[in-house]
C-alpha positions as CSV (number, residue, x, y, z in Angstrom):
1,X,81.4,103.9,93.8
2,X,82.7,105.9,90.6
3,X,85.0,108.8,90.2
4,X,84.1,111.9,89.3
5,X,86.8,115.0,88.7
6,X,86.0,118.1,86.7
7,X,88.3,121.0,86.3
8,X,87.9,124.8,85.0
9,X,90.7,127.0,84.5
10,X,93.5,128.1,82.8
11,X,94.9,125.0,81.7
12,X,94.8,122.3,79.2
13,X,91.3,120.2,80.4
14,X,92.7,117.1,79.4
15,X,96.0,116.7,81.6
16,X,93.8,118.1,84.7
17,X,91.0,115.3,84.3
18,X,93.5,112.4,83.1
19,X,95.7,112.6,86.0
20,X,92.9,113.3,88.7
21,X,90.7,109.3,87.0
22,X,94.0,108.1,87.6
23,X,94.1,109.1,91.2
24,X,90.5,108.1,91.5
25,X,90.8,104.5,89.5
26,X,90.2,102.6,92.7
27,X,86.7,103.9,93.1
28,X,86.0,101.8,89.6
29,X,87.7,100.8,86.8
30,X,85.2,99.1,84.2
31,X,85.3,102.3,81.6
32,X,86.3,105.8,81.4
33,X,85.8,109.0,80.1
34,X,85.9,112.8,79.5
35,X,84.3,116.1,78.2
36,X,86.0,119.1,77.5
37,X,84.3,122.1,75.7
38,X,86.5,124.0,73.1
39,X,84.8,126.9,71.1
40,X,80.8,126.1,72.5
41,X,81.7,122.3,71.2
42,X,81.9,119.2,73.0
43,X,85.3,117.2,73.0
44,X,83.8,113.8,73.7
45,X,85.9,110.7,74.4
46,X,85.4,107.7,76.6
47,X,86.1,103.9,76.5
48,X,85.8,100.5,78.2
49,X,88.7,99.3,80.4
50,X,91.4,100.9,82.6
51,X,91.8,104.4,82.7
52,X,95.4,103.8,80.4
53,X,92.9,102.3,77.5
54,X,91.4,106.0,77.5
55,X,94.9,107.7,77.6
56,X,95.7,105.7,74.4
57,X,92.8,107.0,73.1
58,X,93.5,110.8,74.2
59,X,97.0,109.9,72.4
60,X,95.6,110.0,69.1
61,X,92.4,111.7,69.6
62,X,93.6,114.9,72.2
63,X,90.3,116.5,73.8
64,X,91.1,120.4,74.0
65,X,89.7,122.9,75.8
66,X,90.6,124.4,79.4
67,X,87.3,123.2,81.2
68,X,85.7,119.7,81.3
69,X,84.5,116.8,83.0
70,X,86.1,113.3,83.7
71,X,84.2,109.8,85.0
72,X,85.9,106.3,85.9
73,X,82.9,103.7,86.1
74,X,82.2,101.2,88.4
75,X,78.8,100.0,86.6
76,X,75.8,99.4,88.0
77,X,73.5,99.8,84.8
78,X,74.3,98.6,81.7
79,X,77.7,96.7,81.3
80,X,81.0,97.9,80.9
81,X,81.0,99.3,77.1
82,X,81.9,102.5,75.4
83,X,78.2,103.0,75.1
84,X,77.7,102.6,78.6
85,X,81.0,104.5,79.7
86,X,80.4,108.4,81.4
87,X,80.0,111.0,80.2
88,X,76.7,110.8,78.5
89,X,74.8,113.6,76.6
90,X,71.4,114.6,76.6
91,X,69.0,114.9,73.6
92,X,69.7,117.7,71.9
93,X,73.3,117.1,72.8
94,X,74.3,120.2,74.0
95,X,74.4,119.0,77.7
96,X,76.8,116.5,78.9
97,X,77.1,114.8,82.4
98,X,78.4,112.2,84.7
99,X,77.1,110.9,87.9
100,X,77.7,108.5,90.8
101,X,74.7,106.9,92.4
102,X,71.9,105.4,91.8
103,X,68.6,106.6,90.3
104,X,65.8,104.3,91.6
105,X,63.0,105.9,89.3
106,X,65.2,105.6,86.2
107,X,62.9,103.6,84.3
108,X,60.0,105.6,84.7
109,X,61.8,109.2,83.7
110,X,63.0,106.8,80.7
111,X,59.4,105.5,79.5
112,X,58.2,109.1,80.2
113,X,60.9,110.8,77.8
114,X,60.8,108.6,75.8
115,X,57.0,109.1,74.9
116,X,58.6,112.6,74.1
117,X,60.4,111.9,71.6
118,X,63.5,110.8,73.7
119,X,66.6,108.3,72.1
120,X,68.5,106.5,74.2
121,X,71.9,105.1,73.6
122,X,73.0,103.5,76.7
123,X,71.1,100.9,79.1
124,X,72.4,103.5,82.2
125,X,70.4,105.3,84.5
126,X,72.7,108.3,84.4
127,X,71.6,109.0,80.6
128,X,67.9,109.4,81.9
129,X,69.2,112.1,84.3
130,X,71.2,113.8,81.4
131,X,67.7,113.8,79.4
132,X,65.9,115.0,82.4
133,X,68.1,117.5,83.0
134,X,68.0,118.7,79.1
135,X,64.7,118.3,79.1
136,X,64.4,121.1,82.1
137,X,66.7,123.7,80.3
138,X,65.3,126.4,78.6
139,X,68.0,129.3,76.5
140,X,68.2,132.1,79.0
141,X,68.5,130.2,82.5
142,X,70.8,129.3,84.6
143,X,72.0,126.1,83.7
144,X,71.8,125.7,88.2
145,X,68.2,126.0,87.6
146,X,67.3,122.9,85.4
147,X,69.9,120.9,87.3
148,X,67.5,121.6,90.7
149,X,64.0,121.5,88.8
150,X,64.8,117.6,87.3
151,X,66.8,116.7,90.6
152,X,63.3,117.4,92.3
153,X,61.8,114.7,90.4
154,X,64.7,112.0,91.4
155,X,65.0,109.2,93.4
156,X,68.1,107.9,94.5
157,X,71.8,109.2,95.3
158,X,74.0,111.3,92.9
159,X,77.1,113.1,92.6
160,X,76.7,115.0,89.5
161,X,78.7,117.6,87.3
162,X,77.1,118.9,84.1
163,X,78.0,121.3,81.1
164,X,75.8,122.7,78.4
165,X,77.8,123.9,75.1
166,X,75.5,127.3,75.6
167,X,76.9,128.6,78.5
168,X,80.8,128.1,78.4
169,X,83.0,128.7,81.1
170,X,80.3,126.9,83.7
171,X,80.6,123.5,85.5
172,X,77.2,122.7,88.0
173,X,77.5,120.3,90.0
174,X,74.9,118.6,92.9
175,X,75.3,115.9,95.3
176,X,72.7,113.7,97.6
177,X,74.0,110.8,99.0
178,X,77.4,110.4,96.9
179,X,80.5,112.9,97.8
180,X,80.9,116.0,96.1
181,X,83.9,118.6,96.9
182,X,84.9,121.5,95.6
183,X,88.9,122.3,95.2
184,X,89.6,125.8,95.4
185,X,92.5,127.4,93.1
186,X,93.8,130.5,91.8
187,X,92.2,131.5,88.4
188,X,91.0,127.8,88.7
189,X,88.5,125.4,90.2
190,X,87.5,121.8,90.8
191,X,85.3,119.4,91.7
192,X,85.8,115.7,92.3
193,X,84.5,112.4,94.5
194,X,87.6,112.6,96.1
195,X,90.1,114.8,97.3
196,X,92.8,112.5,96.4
197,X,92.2,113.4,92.6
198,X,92.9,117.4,93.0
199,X,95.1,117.7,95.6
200,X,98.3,118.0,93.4
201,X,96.9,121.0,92.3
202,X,94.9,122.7,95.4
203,X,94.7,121.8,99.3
204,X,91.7,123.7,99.9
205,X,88.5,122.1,99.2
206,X,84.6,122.7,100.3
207,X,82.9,119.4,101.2
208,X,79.4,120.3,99.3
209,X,76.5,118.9,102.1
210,X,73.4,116.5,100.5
211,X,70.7,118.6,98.2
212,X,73.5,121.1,97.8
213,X,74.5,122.4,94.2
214,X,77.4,124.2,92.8
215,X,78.2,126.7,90.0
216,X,81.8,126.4,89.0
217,X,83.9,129.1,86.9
218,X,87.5,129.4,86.6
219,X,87.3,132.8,89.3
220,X,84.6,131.7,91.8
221,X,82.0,129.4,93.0
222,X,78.6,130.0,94.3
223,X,76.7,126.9,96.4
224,X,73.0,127.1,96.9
225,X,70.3,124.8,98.8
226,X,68.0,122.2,95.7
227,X,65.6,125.2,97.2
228,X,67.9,128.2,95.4
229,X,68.7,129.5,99.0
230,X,72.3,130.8,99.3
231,X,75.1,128.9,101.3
232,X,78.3,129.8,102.9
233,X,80.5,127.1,102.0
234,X,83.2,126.5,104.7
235,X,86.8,125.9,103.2
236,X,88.8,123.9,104.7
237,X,92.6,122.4,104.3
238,X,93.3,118.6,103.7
239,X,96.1,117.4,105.4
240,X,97.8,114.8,103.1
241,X,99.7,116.4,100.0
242,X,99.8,114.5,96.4
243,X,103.3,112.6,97.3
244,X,101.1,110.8,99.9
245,X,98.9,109.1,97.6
246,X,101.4,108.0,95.3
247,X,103.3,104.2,95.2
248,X,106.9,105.5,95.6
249,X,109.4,103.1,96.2
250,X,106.7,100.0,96.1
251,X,105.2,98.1,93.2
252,X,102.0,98.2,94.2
253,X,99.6,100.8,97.1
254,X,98.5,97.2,98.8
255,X,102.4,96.5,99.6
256,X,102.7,100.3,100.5
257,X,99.6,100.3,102.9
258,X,100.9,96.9,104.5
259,X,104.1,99.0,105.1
260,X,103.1,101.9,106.1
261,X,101.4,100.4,109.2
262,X,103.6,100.5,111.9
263,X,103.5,104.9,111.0
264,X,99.6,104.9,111.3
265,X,99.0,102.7,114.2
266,X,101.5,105.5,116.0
267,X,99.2,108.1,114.3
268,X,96.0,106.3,115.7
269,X,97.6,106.8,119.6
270,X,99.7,109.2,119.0
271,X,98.6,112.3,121.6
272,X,96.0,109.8,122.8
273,X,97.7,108.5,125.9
274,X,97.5,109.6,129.2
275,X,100.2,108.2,131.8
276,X,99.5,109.8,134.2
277,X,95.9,108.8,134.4
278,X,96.0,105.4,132.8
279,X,93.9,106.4,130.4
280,X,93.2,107.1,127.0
281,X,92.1,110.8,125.9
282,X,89.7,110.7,122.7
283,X,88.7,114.6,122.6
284,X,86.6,114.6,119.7
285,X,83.9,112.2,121.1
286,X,81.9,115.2,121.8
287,X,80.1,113.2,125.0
288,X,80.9,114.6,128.7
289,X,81.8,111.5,131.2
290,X,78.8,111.7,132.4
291,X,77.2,110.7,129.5
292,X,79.7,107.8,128.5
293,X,79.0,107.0,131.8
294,X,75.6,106.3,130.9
295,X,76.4,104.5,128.0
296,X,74.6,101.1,128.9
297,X,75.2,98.7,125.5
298,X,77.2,99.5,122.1
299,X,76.4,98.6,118.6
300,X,78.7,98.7,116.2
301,X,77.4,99.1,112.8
302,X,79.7,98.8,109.6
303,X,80.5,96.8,106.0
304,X,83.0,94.7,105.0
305,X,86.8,94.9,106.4
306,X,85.7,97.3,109.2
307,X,83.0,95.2,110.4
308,X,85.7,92.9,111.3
309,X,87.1,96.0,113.6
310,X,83.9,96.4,115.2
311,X,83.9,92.6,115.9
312,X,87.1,92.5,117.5
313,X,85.7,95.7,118.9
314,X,83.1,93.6,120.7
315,X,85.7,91.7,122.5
316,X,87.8,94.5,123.9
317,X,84.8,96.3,125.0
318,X,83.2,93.8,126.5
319,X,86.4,92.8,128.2
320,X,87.9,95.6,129.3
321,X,85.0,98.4,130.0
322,X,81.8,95.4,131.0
323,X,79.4,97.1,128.4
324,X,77.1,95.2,126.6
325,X,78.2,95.3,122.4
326,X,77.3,93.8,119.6
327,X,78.1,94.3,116.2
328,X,75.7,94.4,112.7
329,X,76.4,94.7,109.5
330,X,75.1,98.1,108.5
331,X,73.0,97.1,105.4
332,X,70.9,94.9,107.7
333,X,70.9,96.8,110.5
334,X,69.1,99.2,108.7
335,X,66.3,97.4,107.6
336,X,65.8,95.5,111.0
337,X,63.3,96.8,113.4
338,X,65.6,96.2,116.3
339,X,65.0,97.1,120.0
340,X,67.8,99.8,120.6
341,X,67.4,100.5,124.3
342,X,67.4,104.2,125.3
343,X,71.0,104.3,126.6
344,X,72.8,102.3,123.6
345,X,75.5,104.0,121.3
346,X,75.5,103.4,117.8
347,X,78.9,103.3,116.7
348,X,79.7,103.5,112.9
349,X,83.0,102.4,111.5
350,X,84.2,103.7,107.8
351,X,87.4,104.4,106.1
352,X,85.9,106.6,103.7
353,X,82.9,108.1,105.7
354,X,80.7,107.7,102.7
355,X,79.7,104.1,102.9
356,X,75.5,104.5,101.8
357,X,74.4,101.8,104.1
358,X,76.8,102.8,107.5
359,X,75.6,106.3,106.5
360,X,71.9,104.9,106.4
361,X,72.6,103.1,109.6
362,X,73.6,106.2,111.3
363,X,70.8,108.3,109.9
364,X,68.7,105.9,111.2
365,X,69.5,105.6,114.9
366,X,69.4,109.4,114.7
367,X,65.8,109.4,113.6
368,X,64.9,107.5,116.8
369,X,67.0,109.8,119.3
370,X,70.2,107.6,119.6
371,X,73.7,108.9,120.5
372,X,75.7,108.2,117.5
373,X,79.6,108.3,117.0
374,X,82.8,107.6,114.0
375,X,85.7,106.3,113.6
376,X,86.5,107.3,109.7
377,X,89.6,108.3,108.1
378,X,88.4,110.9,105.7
379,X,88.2,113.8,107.0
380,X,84.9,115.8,106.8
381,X,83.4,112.9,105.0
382,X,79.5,113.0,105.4
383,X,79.7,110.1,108.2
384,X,82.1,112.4,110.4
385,X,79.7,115.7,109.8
386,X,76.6,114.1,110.8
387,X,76.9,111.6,113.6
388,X,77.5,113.5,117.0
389,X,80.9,113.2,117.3
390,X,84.1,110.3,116.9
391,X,87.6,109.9,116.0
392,X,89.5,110.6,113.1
393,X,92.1,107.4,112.0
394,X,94.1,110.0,110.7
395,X,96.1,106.9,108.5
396,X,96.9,108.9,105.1
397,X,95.0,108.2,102.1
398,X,94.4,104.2,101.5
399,X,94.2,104.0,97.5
400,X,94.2,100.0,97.4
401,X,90.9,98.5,97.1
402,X,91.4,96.0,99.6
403,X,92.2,97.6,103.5
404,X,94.8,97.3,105.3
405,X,96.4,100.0,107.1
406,X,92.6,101.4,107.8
407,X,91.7,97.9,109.7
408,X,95.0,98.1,112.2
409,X,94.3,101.7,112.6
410,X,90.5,100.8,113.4
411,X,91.3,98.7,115.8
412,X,94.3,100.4,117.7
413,X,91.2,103.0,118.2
414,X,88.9,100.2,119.7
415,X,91.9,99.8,122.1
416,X,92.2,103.2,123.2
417,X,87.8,103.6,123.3
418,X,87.6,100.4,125.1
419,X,90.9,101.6,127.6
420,X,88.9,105.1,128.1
421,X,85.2,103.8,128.6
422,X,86.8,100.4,131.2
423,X,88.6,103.3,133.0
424,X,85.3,105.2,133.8
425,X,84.2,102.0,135.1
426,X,85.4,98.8,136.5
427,X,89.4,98.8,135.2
428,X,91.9,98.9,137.1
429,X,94.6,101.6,136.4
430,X,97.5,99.0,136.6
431,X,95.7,97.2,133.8
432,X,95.3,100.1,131.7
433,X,98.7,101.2,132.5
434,X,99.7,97.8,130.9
435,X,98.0,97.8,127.3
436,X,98.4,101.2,126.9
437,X,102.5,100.6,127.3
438,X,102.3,97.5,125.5
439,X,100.5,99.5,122.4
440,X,103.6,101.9,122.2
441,X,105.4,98.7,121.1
442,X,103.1,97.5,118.6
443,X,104.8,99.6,115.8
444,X,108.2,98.2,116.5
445,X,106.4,94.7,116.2
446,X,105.0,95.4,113.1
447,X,108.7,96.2,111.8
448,X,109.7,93.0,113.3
449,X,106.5,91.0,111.1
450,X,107.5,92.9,108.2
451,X,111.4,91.7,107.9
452,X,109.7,88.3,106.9
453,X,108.1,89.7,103.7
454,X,110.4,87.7,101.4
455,X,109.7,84.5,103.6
456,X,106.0,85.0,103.0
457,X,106.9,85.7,99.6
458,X,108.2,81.8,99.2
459,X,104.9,80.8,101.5
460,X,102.8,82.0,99.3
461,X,104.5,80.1,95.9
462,X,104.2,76.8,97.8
463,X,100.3,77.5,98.1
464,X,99.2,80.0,95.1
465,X,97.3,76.6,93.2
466,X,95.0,76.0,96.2
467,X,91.4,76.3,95.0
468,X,90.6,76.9,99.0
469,X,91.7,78.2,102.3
470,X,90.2,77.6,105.6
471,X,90.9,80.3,108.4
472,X,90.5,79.0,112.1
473,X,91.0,80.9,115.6
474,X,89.4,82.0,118.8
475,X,88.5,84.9,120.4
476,X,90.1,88.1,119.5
477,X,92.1,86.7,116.7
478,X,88.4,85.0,115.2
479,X,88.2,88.1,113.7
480,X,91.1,88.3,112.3
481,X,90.5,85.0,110.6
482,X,87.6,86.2,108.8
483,X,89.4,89.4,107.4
484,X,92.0,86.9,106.3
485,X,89.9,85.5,104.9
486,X,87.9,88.4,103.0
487,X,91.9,89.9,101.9
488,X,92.6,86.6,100.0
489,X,88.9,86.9,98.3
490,X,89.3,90.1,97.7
491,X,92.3,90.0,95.4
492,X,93.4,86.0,95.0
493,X,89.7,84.9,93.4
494,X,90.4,81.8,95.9
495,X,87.6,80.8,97.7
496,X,88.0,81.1,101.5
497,X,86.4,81.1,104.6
498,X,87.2,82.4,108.6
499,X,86.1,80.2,111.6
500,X,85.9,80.3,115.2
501,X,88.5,77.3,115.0
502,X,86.4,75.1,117.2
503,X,83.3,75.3,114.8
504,X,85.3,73.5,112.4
505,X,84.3,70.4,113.8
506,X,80.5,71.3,112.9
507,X,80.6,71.1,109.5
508,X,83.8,73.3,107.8
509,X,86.1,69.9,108.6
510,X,83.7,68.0,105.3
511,X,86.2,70.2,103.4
512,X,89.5,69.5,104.8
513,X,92.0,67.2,102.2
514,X,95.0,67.8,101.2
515,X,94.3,70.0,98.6
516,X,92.9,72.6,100.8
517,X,95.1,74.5,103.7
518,X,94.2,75.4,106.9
519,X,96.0,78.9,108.5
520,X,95.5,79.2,112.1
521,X,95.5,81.9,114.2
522,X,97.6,80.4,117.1
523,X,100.0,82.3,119.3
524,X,100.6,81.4,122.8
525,X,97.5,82.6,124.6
526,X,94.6,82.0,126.7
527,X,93.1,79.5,124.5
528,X,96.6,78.1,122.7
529,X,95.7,74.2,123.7
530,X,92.4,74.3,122.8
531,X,93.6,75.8,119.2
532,X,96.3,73.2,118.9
533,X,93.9,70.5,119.4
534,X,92.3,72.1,116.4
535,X,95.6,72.1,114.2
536,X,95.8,68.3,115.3
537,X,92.2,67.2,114.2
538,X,92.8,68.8,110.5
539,X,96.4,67.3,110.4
540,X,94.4,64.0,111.0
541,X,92.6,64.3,108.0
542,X,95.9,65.3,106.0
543,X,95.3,68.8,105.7
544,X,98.1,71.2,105.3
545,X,98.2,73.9,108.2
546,X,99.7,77.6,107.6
547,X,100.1,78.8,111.9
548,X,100.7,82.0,113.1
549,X,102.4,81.8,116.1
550,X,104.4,83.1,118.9
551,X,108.1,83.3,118.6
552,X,109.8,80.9,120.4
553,X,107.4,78.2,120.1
554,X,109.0,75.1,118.9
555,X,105.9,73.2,120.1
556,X,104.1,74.3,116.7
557,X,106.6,73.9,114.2
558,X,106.3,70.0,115.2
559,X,102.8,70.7,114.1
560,X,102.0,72.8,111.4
561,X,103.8,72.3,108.2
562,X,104.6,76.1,107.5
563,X,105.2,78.4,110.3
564,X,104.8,83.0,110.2
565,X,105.9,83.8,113.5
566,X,104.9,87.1,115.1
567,X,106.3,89.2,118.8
568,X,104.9,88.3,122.0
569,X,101.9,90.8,123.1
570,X,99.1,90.8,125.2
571,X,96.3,88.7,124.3
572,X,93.8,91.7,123.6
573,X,96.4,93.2,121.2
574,X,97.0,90.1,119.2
575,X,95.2,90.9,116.4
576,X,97.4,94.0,115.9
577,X,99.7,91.8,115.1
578,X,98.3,88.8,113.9
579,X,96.4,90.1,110.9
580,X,99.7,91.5,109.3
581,X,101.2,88.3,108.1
582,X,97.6,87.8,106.4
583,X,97.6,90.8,104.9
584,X,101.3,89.9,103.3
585,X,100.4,86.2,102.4
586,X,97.6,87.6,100.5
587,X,99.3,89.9,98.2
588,X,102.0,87.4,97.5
589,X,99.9,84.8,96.8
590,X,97.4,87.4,94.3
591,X,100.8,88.3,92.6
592,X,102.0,85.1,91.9
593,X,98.3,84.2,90.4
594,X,99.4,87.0,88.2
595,X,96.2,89.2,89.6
596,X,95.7,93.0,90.0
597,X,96.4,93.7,93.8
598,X,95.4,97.5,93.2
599,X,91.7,96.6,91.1
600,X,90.3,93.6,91.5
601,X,87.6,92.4,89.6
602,X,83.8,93.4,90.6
603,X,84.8,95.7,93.5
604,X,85.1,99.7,94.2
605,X,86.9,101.1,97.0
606,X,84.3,103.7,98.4
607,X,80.6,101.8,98.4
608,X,78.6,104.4,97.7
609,X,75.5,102.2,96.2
610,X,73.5,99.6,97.6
């Protein structure tokens, strides 16, 4: 979950690492710090809060030196102190580190160094691993060498970049199970968690594989196996510059993302379409026809916001292509023993491709012989290089902690897989020659949702004090309630819940007053009357009710007391559409509960820890 940028060159350390933790902030933002080295000595400096706390610090107490190490936290040992805050040294104090991960056998390296003789300052697992690591060094080696020998006695995931004040001019880095790139420059190099954090300076990166380590100068690189076998990195070129991971004309990335949507659901179909055959063209599946063909169930497996993709996911496959899905959250999934017939799919969803327990998911259905496939937005992330093939979202870098623009992307995908795979089956090319037209317009729909941002802006004033929300529909738009739902959680701190809007009557409806709103997913649809008699049995018991309807329906406005009307569409497509104005309510009612949209509280944008 934490950041990690280090920099060797032939510039000032301290600009290079500041401005790549402030790219990387949403990973974690409990602490900070950096290491620079200037004449064999450690330039130490780190400190609790945002990363502008430790740029007030650098103010007065400048870290010099043109090669160092940087670390934004998001803890997991040991709470957020200076103490606590990365990077930590080892014994002797001539090595310095920070990590992302977790080391499961932390407290048994610790109880065995410290029968040595070891002190320990912190309560964090990653100051173990800088003492192991010390402990392997010896004058003379390669500093490469004791990274490998005390990652051999590890347990657990890390992302890792070390110095030693003996051997100046070197960076080492390692990764198993927490991302790791290398950016390539001219008479300098990087390394960091995520691209976003270097590519001002470089668009060529190496994405470093698990049990691979790195030696870093200012001129070259060399990558090697944990088993000191050579490897020839691949370098690639990331397709997003700087000025597409910045805020520009918006206060905050959230409201930016929420904008930007109508672009990336274009993205998501754009050259994905085929007229002609009523169909949708997905190349990078890496399956022949024959063997979607013989694709007899789906699973999707995923966390959080995208598990709400693979649930609406569910409906459009099972609709439109007849095959058997199901969805699972990947950190159960697993653990389960399930019975995975021979012919099922595993299908993992993840914006960043890093997520431990899709990744684990994925690994996992390997292991027994399953077909597995992506949809992630990060290129070469570890997700997309080791399932068999998938789809890249291709929706620009999403720096707000809570998604947005990666869910509608996700699921204008689902439409096109779910088009290609009922095409190959049982769906009639009139019908797929319908959503796929209808999908062209969804962008221009969006706009239209969009013009009513200052509207929702006024919404949200009216019912920022609420201590609860309730969030009710039916069948594809369900959902859509539930990621409602999460988005208000996420960055409001207001207690809500999604429904399937008849299950209200089974036990949700003990909450409803007049203190607690309702917001139902209601356009004009298969299911519209049975949702309205919802809206009337909460209205009963003096609730207030938020709808999300269908333009031109005066029917609802007789209803509800507060009305976001959304475009007409078809019924599979609806929660295109419908999320948007949840996504907008959110972050309106989050800002005027004077709450960071961008960070908030207790969450990381790539979950890279169990």
């Amino acid at each position: 979950m934490c950041g990690i940028v280090a920099y060797v060159g032939r510039k000032p350390a301290q600009n290079v690492l500041l401005e790549g933790l402030r790219r990387l902030e949403y990973r974690g933002y409990d602490s900070s710090g950096i290491c620079t080295v200037d004449q064999n000595h450690f330039e130490l400096r780190k400190k609790t809060g945002r990363i502008n706390d430790l740029a007030t610090l650098l103010r007065t107490q400048p870290a010099r030196g043109m090669i160092g190490i940087g670390h934004t936290r998001w803890a997991t040992h040991g709470a957020p102190t200076d103490a606590n805050a990365h990077p930590h040294l080892d014994q002797s104090g001539k090595l310095v580190l920070v990590h992302n991960g977790v080391i499961e056998n932390y407290q048994q390296l610790k109880e065995r160094l410290a029968a040595k003789g070891h002190k320990f300052l912190s309560q964090t697992d990653t100051e173990v691993l800088a003492h192991l690591i010390g402990e392997h060094y010896q004058p003379g080696i390669p500093l490469a060498d004791a990274v490998r020998h005390a990652l051999k006695e590890v347990i657990g995931t890390y992302g890792i970049a070390v110095m030693h004040a003996d051997q100046p001019g070197i960076i080492v880095g390692a990764r198993r199970g927490s991302p790791l790139l290398i950016g390539v420059g001219r008479n300098e190099n990087f390394l960091a968690s995520d691209v976003s954090a270097i590519v001002a300076h470089t668009r060529r990166v190496v994405y470093l594989n698990d049990f691979e380590v790195v030696t870093l100068t200012a001129d070259d690189f060399q990558v090697s196996t944990l088993e000191a076998a050579s490897v020839s990195p691949q370098v690639k070129e990331v397709e997003f510059s700087a000025e597409d991971a910045d805020k520009g004309k918006f206060p905050h990335y959230m409201l930016k993302e929420i904008f930007e949507q109508p672009h990336v659901v274009q993205n998501a179909f754009r050259g994905r379409i085929s007229h002609e055959e009523s169909t949708a063209k997905l190349g990078g599946l890496n399956l022949s026809p024959a063997e979607l063909r013989a694709v007899d169930r789906i699973v999707f497996v995923s966390c959080g916001t995208a598990l709400h993709a693979g649930m609406v996911g569910e409906y459009l496959m099972e609709e439109l292509a007849r095959i058997p899905t199901e969805w699972e959250y990947a950190s159960e999934f697993r653990y389960r023993n399930a019975p995975v017939e021979k012919h099922t799919l595993v299908f993992a969803i993840s914006q960043s491709g890093e997520t431990i327990d899709t990744l684990a998911a994925i690994r996992e259905s390997r292991r027994k012989g399953h077909k597995t496939l992506a949809i992630v937005n990060v290129v070469g992330s570890t997700i997309a290089r080791e399932v068999d093939g998938g789809t890249y979202m291709h929706a620009g870098p999403e720096i707000g902690v809570a998604a947005t623009k990666t869910f509608t992307s996700q699921l204008t995908i689902m439409v096109l897989l779910s088009v290609l795979m009922g095409r190959m089956r049982h769906l009639a090319s009139t019908r797929g020659e319908e959503i796929l037209e209808e999908l062209e317009h969804i962008p221009a729909k969006m706009e239209r949702i969009l013009t009513q941002n200052d509207a929702i802006a006024k919404l949200a004033k009216k019912y920022s004090d609420a201590s609860s929300f309730l969030f009710l529909a039916r069948q594809h738009n369900y959902p859509v309630a539930l990621e409602g739902a999460l988005k208000l959680k996420e960055i409001s701190y207001i207690h809500a819940e999604g429904y399937p809007a008849a299950e209200m009557k089974h036990g949700p409806i003990a909450l409803i007053e007049p203190r607690t709103p309702s917001v139902f997913i209601c356009p004009k649809n298969s299911v519209y009357e049975k949702t309205m008699a919802n809206i009337e049995e909460v209205k009963a018991r003096k609730g207030p009710v938020i709808a999300i309807a269908t333009e031109g329906d005066t029917e609802i406005a007789g209803k509800a007391d507060d009305v976001i009307y959304i475009p007409e569409t078809l019924e599979i497509l609806e929660p295109l559409l419908t999320v948007v104005p949840l996504q907008v309510l959110s972050y309106h009612i989050a800002l005027q509960r004077g709450c960071d949209v961008d960070k908030p509280r207790n969450l990381a944008k790539s979950v890279t820890v169990e």
